[in-house]
RODOVO-462750 format. One record per atom (N, C-alpha, C): residue number from 1; x, y, z; atom name. Coordinates in steps of 0.2 Angstrom, whole numbers, padded with zeros to 4 digits. Atoms other than C-alpha are relative to their C-alpha. Layout:
N
SITE  pos      X      Y      Z  site
SITE  NUM      X      Y      Z    CA
...
end
This chain:
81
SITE  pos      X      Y      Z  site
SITE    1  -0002  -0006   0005     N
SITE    1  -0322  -0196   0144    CA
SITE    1   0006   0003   0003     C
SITE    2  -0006  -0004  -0001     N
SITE    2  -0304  -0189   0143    CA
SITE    2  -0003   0007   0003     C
SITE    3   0000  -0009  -0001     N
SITE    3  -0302  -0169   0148    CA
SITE    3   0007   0000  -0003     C
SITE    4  -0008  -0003   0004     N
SITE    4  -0289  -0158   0138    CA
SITE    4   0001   0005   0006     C
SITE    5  -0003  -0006  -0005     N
SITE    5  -0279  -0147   0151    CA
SITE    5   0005   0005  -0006     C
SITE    6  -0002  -0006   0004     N
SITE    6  -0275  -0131   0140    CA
SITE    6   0003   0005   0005     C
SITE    7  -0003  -0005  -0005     N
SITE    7  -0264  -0118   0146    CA
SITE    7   0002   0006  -0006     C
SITE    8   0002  -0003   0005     N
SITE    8  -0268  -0102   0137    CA
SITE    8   0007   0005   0002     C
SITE    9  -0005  -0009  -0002     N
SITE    9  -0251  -0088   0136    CA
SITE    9  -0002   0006   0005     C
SITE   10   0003  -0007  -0004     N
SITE   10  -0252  -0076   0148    CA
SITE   10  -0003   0000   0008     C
SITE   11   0005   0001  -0007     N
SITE   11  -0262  -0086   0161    CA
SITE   11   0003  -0005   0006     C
SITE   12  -0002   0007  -0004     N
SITE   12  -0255  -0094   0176    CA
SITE   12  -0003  -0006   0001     C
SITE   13   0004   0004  -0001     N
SITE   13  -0270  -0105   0177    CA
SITE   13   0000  -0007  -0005     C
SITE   14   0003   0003   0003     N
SITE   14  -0273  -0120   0170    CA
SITE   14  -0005  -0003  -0001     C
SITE   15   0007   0001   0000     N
SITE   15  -0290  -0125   0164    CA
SITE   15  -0001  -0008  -0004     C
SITE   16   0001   0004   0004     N
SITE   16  -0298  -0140   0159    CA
SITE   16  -0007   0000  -0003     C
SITE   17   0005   0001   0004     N
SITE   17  -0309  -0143   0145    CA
SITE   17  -0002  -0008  -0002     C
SITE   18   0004   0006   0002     N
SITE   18  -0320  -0155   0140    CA
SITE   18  -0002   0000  -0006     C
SITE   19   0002   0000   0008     N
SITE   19  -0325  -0160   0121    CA
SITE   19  -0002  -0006  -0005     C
SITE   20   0001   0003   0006     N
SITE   20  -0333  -0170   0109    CA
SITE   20  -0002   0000  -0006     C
SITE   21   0001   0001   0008     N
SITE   21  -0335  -0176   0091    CA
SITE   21  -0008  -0003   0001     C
SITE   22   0008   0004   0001     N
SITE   22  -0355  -0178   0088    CA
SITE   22  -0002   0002  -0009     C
SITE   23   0002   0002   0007     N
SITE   23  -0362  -0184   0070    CA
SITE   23  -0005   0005   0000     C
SITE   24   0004  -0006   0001     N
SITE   24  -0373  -0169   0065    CA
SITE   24  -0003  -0003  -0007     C
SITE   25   0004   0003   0007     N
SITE   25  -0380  -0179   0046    CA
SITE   25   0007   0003  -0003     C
SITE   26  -0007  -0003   0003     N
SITE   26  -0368  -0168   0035    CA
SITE   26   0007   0001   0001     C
SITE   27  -0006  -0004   0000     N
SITE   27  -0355  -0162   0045    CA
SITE   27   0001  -0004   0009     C
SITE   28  -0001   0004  -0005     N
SITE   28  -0347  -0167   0061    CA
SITE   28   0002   0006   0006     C
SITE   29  -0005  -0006  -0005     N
SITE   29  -0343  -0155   0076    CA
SITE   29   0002  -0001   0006     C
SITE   30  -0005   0001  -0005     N
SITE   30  -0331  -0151   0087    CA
SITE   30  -0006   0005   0008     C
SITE   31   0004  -0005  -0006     N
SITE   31  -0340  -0145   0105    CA
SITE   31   0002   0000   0004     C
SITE   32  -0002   0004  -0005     N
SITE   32  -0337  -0142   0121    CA
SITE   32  -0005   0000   0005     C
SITE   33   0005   0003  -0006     N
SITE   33  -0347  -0151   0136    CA
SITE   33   0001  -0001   0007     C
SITE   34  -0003   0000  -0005     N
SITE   34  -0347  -0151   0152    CA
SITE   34   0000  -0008   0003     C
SITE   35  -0005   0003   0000     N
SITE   35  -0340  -0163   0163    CA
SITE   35  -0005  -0009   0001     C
SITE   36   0002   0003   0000     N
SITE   36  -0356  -0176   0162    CA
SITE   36  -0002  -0001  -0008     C
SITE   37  -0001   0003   0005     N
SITE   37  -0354  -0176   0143    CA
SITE   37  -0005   0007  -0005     C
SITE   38   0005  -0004   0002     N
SITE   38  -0369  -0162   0140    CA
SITE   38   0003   0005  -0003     C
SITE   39  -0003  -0006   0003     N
SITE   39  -0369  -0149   0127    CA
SITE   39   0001   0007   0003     C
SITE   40   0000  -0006  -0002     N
SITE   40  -0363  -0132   0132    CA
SITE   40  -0006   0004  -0005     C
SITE   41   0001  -0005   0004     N
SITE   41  -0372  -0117   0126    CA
SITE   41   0002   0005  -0003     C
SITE   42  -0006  -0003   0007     N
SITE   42  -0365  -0110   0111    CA
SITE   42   0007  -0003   0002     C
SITE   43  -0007   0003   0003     N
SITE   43  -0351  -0122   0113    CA
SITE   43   0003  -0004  -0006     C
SITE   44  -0003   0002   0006     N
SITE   44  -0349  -0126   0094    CA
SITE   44   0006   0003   0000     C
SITE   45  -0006  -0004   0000     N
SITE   45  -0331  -0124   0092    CA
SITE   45   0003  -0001  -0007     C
SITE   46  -0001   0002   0007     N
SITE   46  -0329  -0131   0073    CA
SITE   46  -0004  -0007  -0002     C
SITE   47   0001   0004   0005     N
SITE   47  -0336  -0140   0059    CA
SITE   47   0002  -0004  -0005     C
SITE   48  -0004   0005   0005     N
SITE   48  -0329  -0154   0049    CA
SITE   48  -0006  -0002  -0005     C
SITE   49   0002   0004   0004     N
SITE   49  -0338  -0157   0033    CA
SITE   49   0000  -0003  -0005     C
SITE   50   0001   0007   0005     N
SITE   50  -0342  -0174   0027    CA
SITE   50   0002  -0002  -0006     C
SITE   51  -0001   0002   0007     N
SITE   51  -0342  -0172   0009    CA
SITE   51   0008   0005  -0001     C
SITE   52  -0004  -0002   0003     N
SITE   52  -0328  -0161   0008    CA
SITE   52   0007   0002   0003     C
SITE   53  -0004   0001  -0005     N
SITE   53  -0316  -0164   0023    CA
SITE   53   0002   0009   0004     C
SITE   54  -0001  -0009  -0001     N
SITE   54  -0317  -0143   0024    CA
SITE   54  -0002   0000   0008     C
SITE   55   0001   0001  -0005     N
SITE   55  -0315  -0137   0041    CA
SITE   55  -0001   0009   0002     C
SITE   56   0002  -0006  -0002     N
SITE   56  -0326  -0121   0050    CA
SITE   56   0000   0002   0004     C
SITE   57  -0001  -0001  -0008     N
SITE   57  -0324  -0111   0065    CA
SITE   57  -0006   0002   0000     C
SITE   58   0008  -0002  -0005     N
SITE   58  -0341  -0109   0074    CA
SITE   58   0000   0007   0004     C
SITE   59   0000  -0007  -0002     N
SITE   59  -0345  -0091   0077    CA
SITE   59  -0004   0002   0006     C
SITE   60   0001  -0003  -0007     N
SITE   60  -0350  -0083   0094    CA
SITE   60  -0002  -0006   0004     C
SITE   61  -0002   0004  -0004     N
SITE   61  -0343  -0096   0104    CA
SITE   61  -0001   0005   0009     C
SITE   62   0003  -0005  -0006     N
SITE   62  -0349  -0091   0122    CA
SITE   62   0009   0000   0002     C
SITE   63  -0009   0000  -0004     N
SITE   63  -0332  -0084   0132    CA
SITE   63   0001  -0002   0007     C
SITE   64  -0003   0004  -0006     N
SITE   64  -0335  -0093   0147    CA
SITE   64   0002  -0006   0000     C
SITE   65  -0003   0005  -0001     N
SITE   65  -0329  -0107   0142    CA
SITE   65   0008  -0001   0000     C
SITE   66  -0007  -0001   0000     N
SITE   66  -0314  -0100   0142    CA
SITE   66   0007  -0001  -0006     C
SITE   67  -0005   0002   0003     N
SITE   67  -0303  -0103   0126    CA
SITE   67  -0001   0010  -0004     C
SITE   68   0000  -0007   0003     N
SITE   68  -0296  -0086   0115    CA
SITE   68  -0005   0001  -0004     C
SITE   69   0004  -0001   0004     N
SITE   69  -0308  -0079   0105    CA
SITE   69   0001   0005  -0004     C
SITE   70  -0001  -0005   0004     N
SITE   70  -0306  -0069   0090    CA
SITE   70  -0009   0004  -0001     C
SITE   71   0006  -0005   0001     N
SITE   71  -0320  -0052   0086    CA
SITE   71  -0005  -0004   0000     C
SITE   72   0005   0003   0001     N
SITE   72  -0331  -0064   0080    CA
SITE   72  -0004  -0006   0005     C
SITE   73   0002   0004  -0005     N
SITE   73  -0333  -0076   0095    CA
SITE   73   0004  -0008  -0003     C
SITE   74  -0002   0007   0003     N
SITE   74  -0323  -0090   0084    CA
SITE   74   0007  -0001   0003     C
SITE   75  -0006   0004  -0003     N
SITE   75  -0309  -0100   0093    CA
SITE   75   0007   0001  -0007     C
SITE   76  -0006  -0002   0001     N
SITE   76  -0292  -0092   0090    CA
SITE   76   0006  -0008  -0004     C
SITE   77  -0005   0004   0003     N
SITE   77  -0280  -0101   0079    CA
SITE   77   0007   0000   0004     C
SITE   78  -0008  -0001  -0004     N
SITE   78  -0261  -0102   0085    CA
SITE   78   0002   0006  -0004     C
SITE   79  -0004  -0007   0006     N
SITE   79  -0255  -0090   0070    CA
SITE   79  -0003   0006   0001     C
SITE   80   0003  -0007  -0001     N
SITE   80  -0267  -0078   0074    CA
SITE   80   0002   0005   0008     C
SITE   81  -0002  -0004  -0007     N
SITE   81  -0264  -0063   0087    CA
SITE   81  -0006   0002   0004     C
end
């Protein structure tokens, strides 16, 4: 399993993450795992769905796994403040 090393504005640190695409029937998600492949808890980070290529952010995203979080717990876009 690759790791994506993220470097969040602001932070001297850099963090890596872990992440995969798992078949869910309808829809596909984006999540992240730690570093043996396992789900986190509430690491939904996005959903791609199947039928209509639409893509969701996953809400109350835990905040220890470290990426920005918007009020809702949903993984910050770039465009966003």
């Amino acid at each position: 399993m690759s790791a994506l090393e993220v470097k969040i504005y602001g932070e001297e640190e850099t963090k890596t993450f872990h992440l995969a695409l798992r078949d869910r029937g309808s829809y596909i998600v984006l999540e992240a795992v730690d570093e043996n492949g396992l789900h986190m808890c509430a690491g939904d980070l996005l959903y791609i769905r199947k039928d209509s290529g639409k893509i969701e952010r996953c809400g109350s995203v835990h905040e220890n796994i470290g990426l920005p979080l918007d009020e809702y717990g949903r993984v910050k876009f770039d465009a966003e403040n």
